[in-house]
C-alpha positions in Angstrom: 131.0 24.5 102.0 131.3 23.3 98.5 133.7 21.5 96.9 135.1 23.2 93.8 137.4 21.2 91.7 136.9 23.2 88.0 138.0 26.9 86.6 136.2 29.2 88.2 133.6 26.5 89.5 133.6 28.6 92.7 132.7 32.0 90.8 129.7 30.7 88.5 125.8 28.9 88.8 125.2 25.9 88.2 124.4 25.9 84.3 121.5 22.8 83.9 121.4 22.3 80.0 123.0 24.2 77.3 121.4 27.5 77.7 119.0 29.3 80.2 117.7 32.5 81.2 117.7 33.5 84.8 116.1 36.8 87.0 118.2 38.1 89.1 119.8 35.5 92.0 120.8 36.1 95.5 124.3 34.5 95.7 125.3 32.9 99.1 128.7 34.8 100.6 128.8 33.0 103.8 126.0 31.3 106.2 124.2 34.6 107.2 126.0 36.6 104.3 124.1 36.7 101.0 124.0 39.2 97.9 121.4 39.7 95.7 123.0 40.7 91.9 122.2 44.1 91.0 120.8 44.6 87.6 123.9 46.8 85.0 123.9 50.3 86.5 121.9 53.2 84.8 125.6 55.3 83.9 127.3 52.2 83.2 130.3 53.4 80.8 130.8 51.4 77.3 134.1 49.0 77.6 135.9 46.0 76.6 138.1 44.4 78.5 140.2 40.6 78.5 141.4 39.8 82.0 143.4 36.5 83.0 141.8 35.3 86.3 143.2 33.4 88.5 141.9 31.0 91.0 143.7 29.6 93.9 142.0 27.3 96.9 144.5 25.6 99.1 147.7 24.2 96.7 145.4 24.2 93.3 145.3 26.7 90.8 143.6 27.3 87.8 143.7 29.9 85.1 141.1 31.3 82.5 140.7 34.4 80.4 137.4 36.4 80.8 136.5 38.5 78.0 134.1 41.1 78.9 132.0 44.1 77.2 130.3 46.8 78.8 127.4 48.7 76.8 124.7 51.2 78.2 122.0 48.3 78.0 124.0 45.1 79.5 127.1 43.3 80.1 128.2 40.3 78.2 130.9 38.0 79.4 132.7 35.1 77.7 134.9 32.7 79.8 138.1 30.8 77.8 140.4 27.7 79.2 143.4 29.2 78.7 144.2 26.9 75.2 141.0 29.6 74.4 138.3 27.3 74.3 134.9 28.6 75.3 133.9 27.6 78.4 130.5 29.9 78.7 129.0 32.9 77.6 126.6 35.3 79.9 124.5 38.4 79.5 123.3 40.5 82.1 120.6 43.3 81.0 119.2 46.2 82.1 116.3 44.9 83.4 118.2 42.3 85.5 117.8 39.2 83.7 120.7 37.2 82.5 121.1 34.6 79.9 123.6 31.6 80.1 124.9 29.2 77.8 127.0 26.6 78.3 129.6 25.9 75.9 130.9 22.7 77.2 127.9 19.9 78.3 128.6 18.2 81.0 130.6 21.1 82.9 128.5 22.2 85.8 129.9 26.1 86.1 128.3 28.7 88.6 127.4 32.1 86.4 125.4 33.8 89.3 129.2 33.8 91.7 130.8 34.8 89.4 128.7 38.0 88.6 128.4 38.4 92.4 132.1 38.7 92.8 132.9 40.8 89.5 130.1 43.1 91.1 131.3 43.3 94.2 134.2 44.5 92.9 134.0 46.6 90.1 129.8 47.9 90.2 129.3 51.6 92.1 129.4 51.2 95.8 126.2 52.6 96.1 124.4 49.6 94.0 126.5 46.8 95.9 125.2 47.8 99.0 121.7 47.8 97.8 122.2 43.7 97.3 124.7 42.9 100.3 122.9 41.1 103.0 123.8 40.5 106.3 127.4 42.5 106.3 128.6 45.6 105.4 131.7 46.5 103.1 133.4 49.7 103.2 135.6 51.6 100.8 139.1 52.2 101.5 142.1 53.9 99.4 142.9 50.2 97.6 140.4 48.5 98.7 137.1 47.2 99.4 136.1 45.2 102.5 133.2 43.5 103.1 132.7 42.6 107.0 130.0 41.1 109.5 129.7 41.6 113.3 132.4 38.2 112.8 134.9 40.1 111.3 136.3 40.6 107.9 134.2 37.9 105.1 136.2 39.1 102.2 138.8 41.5 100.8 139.3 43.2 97.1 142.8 44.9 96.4 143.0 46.9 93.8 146.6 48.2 92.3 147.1 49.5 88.6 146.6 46.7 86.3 145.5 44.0 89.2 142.4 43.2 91.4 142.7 40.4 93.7 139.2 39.1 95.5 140.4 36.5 99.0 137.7 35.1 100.5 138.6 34.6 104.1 135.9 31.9 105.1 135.5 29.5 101.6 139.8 30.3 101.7 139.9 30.7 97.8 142.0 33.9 96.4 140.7 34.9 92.8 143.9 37.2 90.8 142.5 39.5 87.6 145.2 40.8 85.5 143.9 43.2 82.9 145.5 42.5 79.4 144.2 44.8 77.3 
């Protein structure tokens, strides 16, 4: 298990230089448990979004905002310290390559989580279970829940304005707030 001591260092990939492109990653959920990012849907709906995340493992907590845009063609993300200083920016195409740059040198952050967990969340059903490996996850009323023959690996609650990702087995809880 790794040890995750920065913003979000447990939702990103590790980011070697100031900038790289990338092809599509399979991102590690659990020993046996992998997910392979799915490239931006075909019917993906335009939208912008800033969301205040969260992240809490054991007693620390850290907070960044996450502004996000949605088009057709790809989906670009840029993550802020919450002073608003730019941490990264990402874009995931079509096609299913993504492009990185690192805003901050010397700040090791993990893109390739972080898409796996915003797409685990928030992309179609359908395409997340295309790239889960090794589990399941099923749809509920408020929820999504993604399971092997172990038990329950990880749980997204959804309410209005709030989706909250807890990992059971890395025990890290990540809290988005929409803003706008």
């Amino acid at each position: 298990m790794q040890r995750v001591s920065v913003t979000l260092l447990i939702l990103c990939l590790l980011v070697v230089g100031c900038s790289s492109a990338h092809r599509i990653d399979t991102v590690s959920l659990d020993h046996e448990i992998h997910y392979k990012l799915q490239a931006v849907p075909e019917s993906w709906p335009k939208m912008s979004a800033l969301q205040l995340v969260t992240v809490t493992r054991g007693d620390e907590q850290n907070t960044l905002l996450l502004q996000s845009e949605r088009s057709e063609q790809q989906l670009n993300l840029v993550a802020l310290t919450a002073q608003g200083i730019s941490l990264f920016s990402l874009s995931l195409f079509k096609d299913g390559n993504y492009h990185v740059e690192n805003h901050l040198p010397g700040i090791n952050l993990y893109p390739s989580h972080m898409l796996a967990d915003m797409q685990l969340a928030t992309w179609p059903l359908t395409n997340v279970k295309q790239g889960l490996l090794g589990a399941s996850i099923t749809q509920q009323q408020d929820a999504r829940i993604i399971s092997d023959l172990n038990g329950e690996v990880m749980r997204i609650r959804y309410t209005d304005t709030t989706t909250t990702i807890t990992h059971m087995r890395r025990h890290y809880t990540i809290t988005i707030e929409e803003i706008n």
